[in-house]
Structures are given as structure tokens and as C-alpha cells.
N, C-alpha and C positions, 0 to 999 in steps of 0.2 A: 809472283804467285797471285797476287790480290788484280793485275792486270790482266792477268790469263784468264782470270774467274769472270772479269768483266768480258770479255772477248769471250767468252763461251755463254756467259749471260744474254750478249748483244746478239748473238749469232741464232741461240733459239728463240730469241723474242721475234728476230725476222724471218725465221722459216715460219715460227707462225702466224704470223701477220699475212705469209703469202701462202699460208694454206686454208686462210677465207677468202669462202666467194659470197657473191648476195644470191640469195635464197628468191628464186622466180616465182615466189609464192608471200612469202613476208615481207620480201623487199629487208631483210637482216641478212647480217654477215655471219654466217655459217663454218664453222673449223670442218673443214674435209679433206680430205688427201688425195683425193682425186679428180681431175678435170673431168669438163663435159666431154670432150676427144674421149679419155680414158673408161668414163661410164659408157661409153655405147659400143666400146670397143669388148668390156666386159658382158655387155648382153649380146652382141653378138658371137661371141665366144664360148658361152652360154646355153645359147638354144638349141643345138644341135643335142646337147646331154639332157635336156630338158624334154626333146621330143624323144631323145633314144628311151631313156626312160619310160617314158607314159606312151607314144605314139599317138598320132593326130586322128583325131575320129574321120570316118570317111561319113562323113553328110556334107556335099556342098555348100545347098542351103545356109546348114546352118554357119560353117564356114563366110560365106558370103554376110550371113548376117549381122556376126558379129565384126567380120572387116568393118563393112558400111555404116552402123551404127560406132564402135569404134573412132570410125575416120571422124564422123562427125562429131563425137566430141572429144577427141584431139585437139578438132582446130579452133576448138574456143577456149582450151584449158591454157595453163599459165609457160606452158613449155608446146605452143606448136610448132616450132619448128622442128621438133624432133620427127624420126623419118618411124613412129610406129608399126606395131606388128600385134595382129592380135588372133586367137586360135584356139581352138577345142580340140584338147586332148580325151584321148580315150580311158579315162581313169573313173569308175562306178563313185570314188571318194568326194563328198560336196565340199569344193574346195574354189579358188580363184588366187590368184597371183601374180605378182608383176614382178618382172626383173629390170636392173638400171637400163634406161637409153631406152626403152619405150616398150619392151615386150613384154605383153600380157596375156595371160589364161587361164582360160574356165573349162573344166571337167565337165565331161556329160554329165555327171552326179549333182553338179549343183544345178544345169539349165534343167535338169528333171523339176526338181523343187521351186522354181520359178513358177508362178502363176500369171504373168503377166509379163511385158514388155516394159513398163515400168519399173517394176521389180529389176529385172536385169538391168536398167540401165544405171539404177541407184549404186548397184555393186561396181560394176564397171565404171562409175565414176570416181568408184573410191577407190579403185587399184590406179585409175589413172593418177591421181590425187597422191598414192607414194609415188608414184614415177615425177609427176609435177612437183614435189615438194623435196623429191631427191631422199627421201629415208632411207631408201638402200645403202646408199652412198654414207649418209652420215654412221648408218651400223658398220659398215665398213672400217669407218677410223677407229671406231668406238672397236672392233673385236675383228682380228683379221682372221680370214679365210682359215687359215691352218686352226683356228681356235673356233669353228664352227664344227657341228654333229652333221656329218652329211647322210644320208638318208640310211646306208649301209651301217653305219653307226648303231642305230637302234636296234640291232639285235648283234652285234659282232665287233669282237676286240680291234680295237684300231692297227694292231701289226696283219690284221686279213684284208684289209680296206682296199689296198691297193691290186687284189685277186676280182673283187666284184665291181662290174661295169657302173654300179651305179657311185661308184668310190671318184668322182668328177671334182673336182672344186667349183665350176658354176654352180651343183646343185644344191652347195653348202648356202649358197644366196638364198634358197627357200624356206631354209631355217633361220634367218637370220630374225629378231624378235622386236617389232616395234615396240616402242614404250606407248602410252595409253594417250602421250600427247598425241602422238604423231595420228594413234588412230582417231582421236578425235577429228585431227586436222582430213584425215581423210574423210572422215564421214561427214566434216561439213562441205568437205570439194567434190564430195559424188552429189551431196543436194543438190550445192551449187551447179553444177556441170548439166545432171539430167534436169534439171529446170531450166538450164538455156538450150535446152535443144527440147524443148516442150514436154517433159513428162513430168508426171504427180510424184513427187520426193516423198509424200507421205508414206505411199506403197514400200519404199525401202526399208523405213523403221517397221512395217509389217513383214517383211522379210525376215528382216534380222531374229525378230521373236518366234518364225518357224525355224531356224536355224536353231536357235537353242533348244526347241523342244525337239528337233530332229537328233542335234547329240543327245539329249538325255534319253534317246530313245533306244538308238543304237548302240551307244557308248562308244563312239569314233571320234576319237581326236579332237579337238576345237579346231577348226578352221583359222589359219595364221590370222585373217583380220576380225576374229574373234576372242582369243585368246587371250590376250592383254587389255579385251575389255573393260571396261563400271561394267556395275549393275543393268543386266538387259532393260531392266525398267524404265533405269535413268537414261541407257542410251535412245530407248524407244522414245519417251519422253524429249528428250533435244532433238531427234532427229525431225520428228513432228512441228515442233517449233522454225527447226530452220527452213523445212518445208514450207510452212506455211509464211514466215518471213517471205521468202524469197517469190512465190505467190503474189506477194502485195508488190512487190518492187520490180519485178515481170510486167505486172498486170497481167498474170495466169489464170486467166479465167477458167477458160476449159482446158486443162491438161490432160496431156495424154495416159491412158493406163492401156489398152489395146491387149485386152485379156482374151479373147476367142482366136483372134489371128496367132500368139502370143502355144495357146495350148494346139492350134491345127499344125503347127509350125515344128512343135516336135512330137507329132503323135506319130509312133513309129519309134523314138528314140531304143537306145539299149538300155534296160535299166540292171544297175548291179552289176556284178562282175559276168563279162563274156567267156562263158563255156568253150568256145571257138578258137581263142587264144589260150586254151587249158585251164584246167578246173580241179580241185581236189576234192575226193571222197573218201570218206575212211582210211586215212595215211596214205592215199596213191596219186601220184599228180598223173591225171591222163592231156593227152592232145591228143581231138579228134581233127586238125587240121594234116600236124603233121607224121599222126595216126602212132605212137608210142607211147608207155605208160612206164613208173617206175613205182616203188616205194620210197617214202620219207620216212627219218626215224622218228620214234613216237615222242611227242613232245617239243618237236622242232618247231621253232618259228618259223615260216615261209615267205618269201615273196616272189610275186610274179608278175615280168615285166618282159615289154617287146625284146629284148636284148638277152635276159637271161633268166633262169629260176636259179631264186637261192635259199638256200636251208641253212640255219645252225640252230646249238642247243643256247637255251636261255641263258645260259651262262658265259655264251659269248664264248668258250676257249677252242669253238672249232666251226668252222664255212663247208658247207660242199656247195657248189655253184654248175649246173645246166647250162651249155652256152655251143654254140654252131663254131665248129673248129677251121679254120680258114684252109686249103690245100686240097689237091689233088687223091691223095694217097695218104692212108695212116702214118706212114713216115713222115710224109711232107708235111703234115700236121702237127706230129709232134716236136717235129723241127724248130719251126714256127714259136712253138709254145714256149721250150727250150729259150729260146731268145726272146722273147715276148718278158718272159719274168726273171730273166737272169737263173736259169734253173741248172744244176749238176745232179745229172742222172744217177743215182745208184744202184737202181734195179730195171731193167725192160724185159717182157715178155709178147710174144704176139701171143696171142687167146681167141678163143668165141665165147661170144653172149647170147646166149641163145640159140644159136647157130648163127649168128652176126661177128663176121670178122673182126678184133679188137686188139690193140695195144694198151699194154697195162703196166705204167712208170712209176716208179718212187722214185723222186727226186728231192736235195735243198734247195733253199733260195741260198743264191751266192750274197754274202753283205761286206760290204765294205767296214774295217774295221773300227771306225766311229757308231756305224748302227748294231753291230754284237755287243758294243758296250751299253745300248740303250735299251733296244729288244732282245727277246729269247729268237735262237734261229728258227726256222720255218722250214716244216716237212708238208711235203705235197703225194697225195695217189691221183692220178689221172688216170681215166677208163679212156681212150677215142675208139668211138664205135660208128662203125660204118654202116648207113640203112637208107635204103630210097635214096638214095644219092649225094646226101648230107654225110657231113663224119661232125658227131657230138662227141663235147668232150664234157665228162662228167671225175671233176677234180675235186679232193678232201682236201681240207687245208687245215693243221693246226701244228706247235710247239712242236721240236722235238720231242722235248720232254712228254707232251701229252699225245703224240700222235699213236702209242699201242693203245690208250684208251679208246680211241674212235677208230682205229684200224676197220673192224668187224663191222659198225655200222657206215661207215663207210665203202665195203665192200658189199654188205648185205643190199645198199641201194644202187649201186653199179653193177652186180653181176645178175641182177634182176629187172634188168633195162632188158624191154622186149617189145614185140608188134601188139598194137591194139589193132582186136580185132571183134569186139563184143559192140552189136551193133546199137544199142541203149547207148553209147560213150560216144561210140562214133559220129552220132546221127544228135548229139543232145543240142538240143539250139537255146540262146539267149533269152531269157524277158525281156519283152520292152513295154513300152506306154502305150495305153490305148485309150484314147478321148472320144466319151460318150456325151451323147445329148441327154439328162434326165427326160424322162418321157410322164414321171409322175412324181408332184411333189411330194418334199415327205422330209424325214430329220436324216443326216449324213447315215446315219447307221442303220433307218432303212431302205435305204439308198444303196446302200451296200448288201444288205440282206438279198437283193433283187437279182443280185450282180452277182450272190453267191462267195461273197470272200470271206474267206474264214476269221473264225472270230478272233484269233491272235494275231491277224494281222491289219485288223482295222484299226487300229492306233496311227501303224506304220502310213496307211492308206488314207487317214483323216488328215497328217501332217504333211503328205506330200501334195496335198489339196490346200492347206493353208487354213484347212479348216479344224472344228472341235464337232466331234461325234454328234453333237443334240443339236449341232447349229441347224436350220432348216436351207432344204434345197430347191429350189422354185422347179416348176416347170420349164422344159427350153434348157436350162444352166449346163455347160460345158462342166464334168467333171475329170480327172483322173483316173484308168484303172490299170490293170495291167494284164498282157497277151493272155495269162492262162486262167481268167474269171470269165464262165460266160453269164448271159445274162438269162434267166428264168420268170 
């Protein structure tokens, strides 16, 4: 016995011994369970749910831009031989992130709030900074995949997870929560990094503190390499420092900050969520793209995403999810479906909606007798409706037990799927950025008085400038406004 105990002693002391590697950033030996093969195999594995999710914003430019800048500081960070990838998705939310093996991105919503090229490159060095120091990777050993909240999570009981597209295991990586070292570590390797490719590191720690004032404004989420922060103070405070370190040991004399190229570069962007990929108002999600409207029950959480809309109530015991049903024919559709989620039909009807030809399913999820013993079974209503040449399929999903609870609002928002056709919806276009030249100096808020922007929303318009309302604005100065301010 006492020999076995040793033999199973020896045996885990060397699986862990070969489950460090050295760290391309400490030069220490790191416990991880994963190889560098393995990490990049996991981010390209990854990205494809990462774009279906958000979608890539269609700006070349800006595409191009952050490739280039990107590549370049890649190739002086602690891991260049990795083969990165870097990209602007389509998401209004100010955010940035890296996943393992070198893929990284930034949200329109955060290049909005940049003032500078400097500024973006500080951030961008810190996402590089988790990919160079492997954080991913180490939250990995530390808490596997199945024990992360993946995005569908946040409003829906984990037996619906696997009904809604954003239900992926890569995406669970973007929740994954560095500890305050790690942010640290990044925040000294985005100084480091935009300082060897010439920009002013200082500009970042002035980021970071519109960043904070931008959640406190909004009340949107912290941004992942925010949230595990110190004190914005104290990080503004060191960030500053190691700017200015790294300055002297450069010899950075003139660094770069490249703030007018920096706002002509995205004047034009989208700002906020695009009405064009659907929009809600008063409980109705419309698309004037692909020109149909529905209602949502009252009090539903929502979300909307290139791949699918999905609904539930706050309590998580029920999903209805919007999504393009693959096939030829409503049959062929819900053939598909059928098989797609293990499903036994107990009811079908053909129907119209509207005058829209439709099938109408109640079916269960079939489980294997391990998962009835863990979860409650799973009742489904599926509307596919057939319109312009697409068949949607607009499916309820909760308990058995609860699914006569949400019967009716579930039907109430499927049998009132119809044509948009009210030309206000049809016709509504995006905000975006529009970069003025002051033409006369004055304090930010009469600078804005000029420009006609209302007074609830100068707050919002002073933080997306980086600046504070009484600051003054010289003559010449490039500011921020947006599409629907004219100037007076």
C-alpha cells in the first residue's frame, strides 16, 4: 500500500513537472496544460465563433490599419514568432481582446473613444501582452472551459445554452478573468511594446481614465482588461511612470501621438448600435435590411448578433432565439432542425403568419439517460416561416415542466412575425462620427452649444473626446461630434 502511495506520489509529481514550460516573458516556469501547438490550435478554433458572434466591421482602412500597426508590434514583442491576427469587429460595446496563439480585437466602440494613435497603440500592446505572457493559457489550467459563463449564459439557464449560436466553447475564452497581476503585466508590456515602435505610453494611462469615466457613464460592463483592475489612479499613476521610464532608456525624445491623422481615420465610423442589422423599439425588434418585425415579451432581456436574436425572461427558465433556418422548403427545414438538436416531434401543423406560409412543431430534446438524471427534459415550439426567400425559424425553448408558462408568449411573438413595411424603420440609418475643425475658441460646452448638442448628451460627447466640459478648445482643434448635430 505504502508503495502504491509512492508510485502515485512519483507519478504526479512528474506529470507536473512536464506540465511547465518557461514563460517568453519571465523567463519562469509556468504550470500550464497546454502546449504552444495546442494554444494556437485553440485560437484558431475560436475565431470563426468570435467573428459569427460580433461580425467584422466592413472599413478596410481601418482593417488595414490595425493589421499594420499590429504586425509591427508583434514583431518586437516576447512571442514573434507567433503567426497573428488582428481585427475590428462590428460591436458598438468599448471593448478589446485577445485570444490564445495571437488573435486579437477591437470593437468599433472602443476605436471611437481613442483620440489618438497613441492611445490605440498602448491598448493594443496590452492585449498583445496576454497573448506574449500566455494568460489565457494559464486561466485555462486554473478553470476549464465547461466551468466558464459563455456569453449566452448571462441571461439563460445553462440546459438552453446549447439552442443559442453564441453557446461555443471558444467564446467561454472571453470570459475567462485575469488576476490584477497579470493585468499589471499587461499594462507594463503595452508601455513597453508602443514605446519600441515610437509612441508616447503616456497617452495610454490617459485612456485608461476615459475608460472609466466612459462606464460610469453608461453603466456598461467593465471592459475585461479593466475589471480586475487597482485603483484607476494608481494604475494611471504607474502607467505614467513606466512611460516615462521607458522614454529615457529609448532615448524618446519625440514620440509619437498622431492625434489628427488618428480622428480623420475614423470620421465616418458607426457609432453605437447599427439600426441596419436590426434595432428595437418599444418591445419590437425590426430589420430594415431584411425588412420584418416581430414583438418581444415585456421584460425580456435581448440580444443581437450577426448569427441570431435571442430573448429570455430574467429568470433564465425560458430562450426564444431568431435565426435563418437552412433548406429549401419548410419541410426540408425542419428536417434539418429535427436532427440538428436530437428533437421528437409531438405536434406539427402547416399554418400562415400573416399570410406567410409556416410550420408550427412542438417537439422534445431526446437525452440520454445520464443527462434526465441531471437536467429537467426540454420542450421546444418552432414557428419556420417562409418570406423573401429565407425560412426563419423562430423557436421557444424551456422545461417541460414550465413550458405552459411561456406557451402564449411564445406564440404571442411568433404568430406576429410580419413584413416591415413603415418607411421611418425601413429607411432608419446608423450614427456615426463626424470630425470637426473648431473654428472658434471657447470651453468644450461652448463648443458644443455651437454644434447644437443637447444638453444630456454632453457628458457622453465630452468623454468621447477625452475631454472635461470646462476644459478649453483652441482654434484649428480637431473635435468629435456625431452625424445628427449640425453646426449653427
Amino acid at each position: 500500500m505504502k508503495r502504491h502511495s509512492v508510485y502515485i506520489l512519483a507519478t504526479a509529481v512528474t506529470m507536473l513537472f512536464n506540465s511547465c514550460a518557461t514563460n517568453p516573458v519571465t523567463g519562469k516556469k509556468d504550470l500550464v496544460l497546454m502546449s504552444e501547438e495546442q494554444e494556437i490550435a485553440l485560437g484558431q478554433q475560436s475565431d470563426p465563433a468570435v467573428l459569427a458572434q460580433f461580425g467584422v466591421y466592413e472599413n478596410q482602412q481601418l482593417q488595414n490599419f490595425i493589421q499594420e500597426k499590429g504586425k509591427a508590434m508583434a514583431a518586437i514583442s516576447h512571442r514573434p514568432n507567433l503567426n497573428y491576427e488582428f481585427k475590428v469587429v462590428d460591436s458598438p460595446v468599448v471593448n478589446a481582446f485577445a485570444l490564445p496563439g495571437g488573435y486579437v480585437y477591437f470593437t468599433r466602440g472602443i476605436l471611437a473613444h481613442f483620440n489618438n494613435e497613441a492611445q490605440f497603440a498602448g491598448v493594443l500592446g496590452h492585449e498583445i501582452g496576454h497573448v506574449a505572457a500566455r494568460h489565457s493559457v494559464q486561466q485555462q489550467t486554473k478553470s476549464t472551459l465547461a466551468q466558464v459563463g459563455l456569453i449566452a449564459g448571462s441571461v439563460l439557464s445553462p440546459e438552453f445554452a446549447q439552442f443559442g449560436d453564441a453557446a461555443s466553447q471558444g467564446l467561454g475564452l472571453l470570459f475567462l478573468k485575469f488576476g490584477r497581476d497579470d493585468e499589471r503585466e499587461s499594462d507594463r508590456l503595452g508601455v513597453e511594446y508602443s514605446s519600441k515602435i515610437g509612441y508616447d505610453a503616456e497617452e495610454m494611462a490617459d485612456f485608461f481614465m476615459t475608460l472609466q469615466r466612459q462606464q460610469g457613464e453608461s453603466g456598461e460592463a467593465v471592459p475585461n482588461f479593466l475589471s480586475t483592475h487597482p485603483n484607476p489612479a494608481d494604475r494611471y499613476e504607474a502607467v505614467n511612470k513606466l512611460a516615462f521610464d521607458w522614454k529615457q532608456k529609448l532615448n524618446l525624445t519625440v514620440a509619437k501621438v498622431n492625434r489628427n491623422s488618428y480622428l480623420k481615420m475614423i470620421d465616418g465610423l458607426v457609432y453605437g448600435e447599427d439600426p441596419r442589422q436590426g434595432f428595437v423599439e418599444n418591445n419590437v425588434f425590426y430589420h430594415p435590411e431584411l425588412k420584418f418585425k416581430f414583438p418581444i415579451p415585456n421584460s425580456w432581456a435581448y440580444q443581437n448578433t450577426p448569427q441570431a436574436f435571442q430573448m429570455a425572461p430574467k429568470d433564465g427558465k425560458a430562450i426564444m432565439n431568431l435565426t435563418l433556418a437552412p433548406g429549401e422548403t419548410l419541410e426540408a427545414a425542419a428536417q434539418q432542425m429535427v436532427q440538428q438538436y436530437s428533437l421528437q416531434v409531438v405536434e406539427s401543423k402547416s399554418t400562415t403568419v400573416n399570410g406567410l406560409p409556416a410550420l408550427a412543431i412542438v417537439a422534445d430534446q431526446q437525452q440520454q439517460q445520464q443527462q434526465q438524471q441531471q437536467q429537467q427534459a426540454i420542450r421546444t415550439l418552432t414557428y419556420l416561416i417562409k418570406y423573401n426567400g429565407n425560412i426563419y425559424s423562430l423557436m421557444g425553448i424551456s422545461t417541460v415542466n414550465n413550458f405552459s408558462n411561456y406557451f402564449n408568449e411564445f406564440t404571442n411573438t411568433m404568430q406576429n412575425f410580419s413584413p416591415l413595411t413603415e418607411a421611418a424603420k425601413l429607411n432608419k440609418q446608423p450614427v456615426r462620427l463626424r470630425v470637426e475643425t473648431v473654428q472658434q475658441g471657447g470651453s468644450v460646452r461652448q463648443v458644443f452649444q455651437r454644434y447644437q448638442v443637447p444638453q444630456d448628451r454632453m457628458e457622453e460627447l465630452a468623454i468621447l473626446n477625452g475631454l472635461e466640459l470646462d476644459d478649453r478648445v483652441e482654434q484649428g482643434t480637431m473635435i468629435k461630434l456625431l452625424s445628427s448635430y449640425e453646426k449653427i
